[in-house]
N, C-alpha and C positions, 0 to 999 in steps of 0.2 A: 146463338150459342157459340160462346169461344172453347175451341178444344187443342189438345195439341200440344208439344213441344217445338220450339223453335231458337236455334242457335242464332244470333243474330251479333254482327260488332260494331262496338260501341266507337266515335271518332275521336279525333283530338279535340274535336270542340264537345264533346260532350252526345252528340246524337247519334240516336241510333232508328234504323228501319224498321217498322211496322212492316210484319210477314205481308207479303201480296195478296194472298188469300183475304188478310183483312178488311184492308183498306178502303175498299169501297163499299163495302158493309158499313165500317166506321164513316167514313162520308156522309154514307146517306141516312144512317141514325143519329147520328150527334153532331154532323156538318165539321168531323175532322176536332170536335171541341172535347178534350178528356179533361181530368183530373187524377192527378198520382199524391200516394200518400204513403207514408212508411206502412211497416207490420212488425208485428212483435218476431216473427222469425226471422225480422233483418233482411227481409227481402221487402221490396215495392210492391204497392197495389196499384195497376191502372185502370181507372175507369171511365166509359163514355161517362159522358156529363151528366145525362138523363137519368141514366144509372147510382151514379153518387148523391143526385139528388135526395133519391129515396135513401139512402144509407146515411146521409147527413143528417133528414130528418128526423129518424130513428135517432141516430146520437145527441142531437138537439132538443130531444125530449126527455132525454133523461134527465132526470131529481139533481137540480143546482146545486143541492146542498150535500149528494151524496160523494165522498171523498174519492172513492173506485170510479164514479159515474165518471167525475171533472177527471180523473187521470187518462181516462178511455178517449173524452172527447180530445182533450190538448195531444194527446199523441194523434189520433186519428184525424181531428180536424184542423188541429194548431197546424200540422205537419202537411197539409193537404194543399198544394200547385197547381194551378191551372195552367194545361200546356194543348199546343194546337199543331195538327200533324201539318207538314206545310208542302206544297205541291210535288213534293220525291218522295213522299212517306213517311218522315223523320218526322221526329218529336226530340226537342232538345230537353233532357235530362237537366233538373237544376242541380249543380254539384253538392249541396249539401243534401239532396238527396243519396245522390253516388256515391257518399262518402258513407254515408248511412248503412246501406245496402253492400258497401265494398263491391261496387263494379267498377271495372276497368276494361278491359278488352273485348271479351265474352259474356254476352249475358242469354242465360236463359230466358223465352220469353213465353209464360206456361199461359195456358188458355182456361179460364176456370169458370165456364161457362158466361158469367154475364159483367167478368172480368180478367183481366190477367192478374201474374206475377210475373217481376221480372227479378232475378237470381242470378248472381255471379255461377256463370258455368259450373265449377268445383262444387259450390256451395249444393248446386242444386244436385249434383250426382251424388255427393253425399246425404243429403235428405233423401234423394230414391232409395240409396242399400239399404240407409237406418229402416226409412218405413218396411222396405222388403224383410226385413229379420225382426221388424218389429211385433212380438205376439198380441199384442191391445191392436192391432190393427187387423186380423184376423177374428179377434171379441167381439169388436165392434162390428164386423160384417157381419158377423152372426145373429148378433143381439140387433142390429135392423131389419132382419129377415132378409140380409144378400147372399148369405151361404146357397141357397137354391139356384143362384144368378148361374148362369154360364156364358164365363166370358170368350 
């Protein structure tokens, strides 16, 4: 499980460091092999590979002729890069990703259990306040039965 925030900077060529804590997890589950792919919140998903399998699959099955289905796969698959961490950590960022995402110096790089997000820094602080004042985000804990949770 990926957990965590992690501030991490991105170079002039485009890459950026995989936290330490990861890395050899990622090694030894996916042999360093991910795939990144946009998301509707304008931030990147990156996934080991093994992992995206099963998500592609799912998206590959859905109804050819359904209009939402084919918008869902070409965003999420059309857009989907295979990149390899390479012996310092780094995964090179393709820039029409970057551009996507609007990262440049600072990116957040969020750990969401059996993938990340990676978030331009800003972007992603202001996703934390929204959700923080967000009241459907308190519903929601409710209405799954987390309100008892004690964090």
């Amino acid at each position: 499980m990926f957990r965590g925030v992690f501030i991490v900077h991105l170079d002039a060529k485009g890459r950026l460091a995989v936290p330490s804590k990861y890395r050899e997890r990622l090694q030894s589950a996916c042999n360093a092999q991910l795939v990144i792919t946009v998301d509707r919140d304008r931030c990147l998903l990156l996934y080991p590979e093994p992992e995206w399998q099963l998500i592609e699959a799912k998206l590959v099955a859905l109804p050819a002729f359904d209009q939402t289905a084919r918008a869902i796969q070409r965003l999420y698959i059309g857009n989907a890069q295979e990149v390899e961490m390479d012996a310092q950590g780094r995964i090179l960022l393709p820039q029409s990703l970057r551009k996507f995402a609007s990262l440049d110096k600072r990116v957040a790089f969020v750990g969401q259990g059996t993938k990340f997000e990676l978030w331009d820094e800003a972007a992603w602080d202001a996703r934390t306040e929204a959700a923080l004042d967000d009241a459907r985000v308190g519903e929601l804990a409710s209405a799954a039965g987390l309100d008892s949770l004690t964090l």
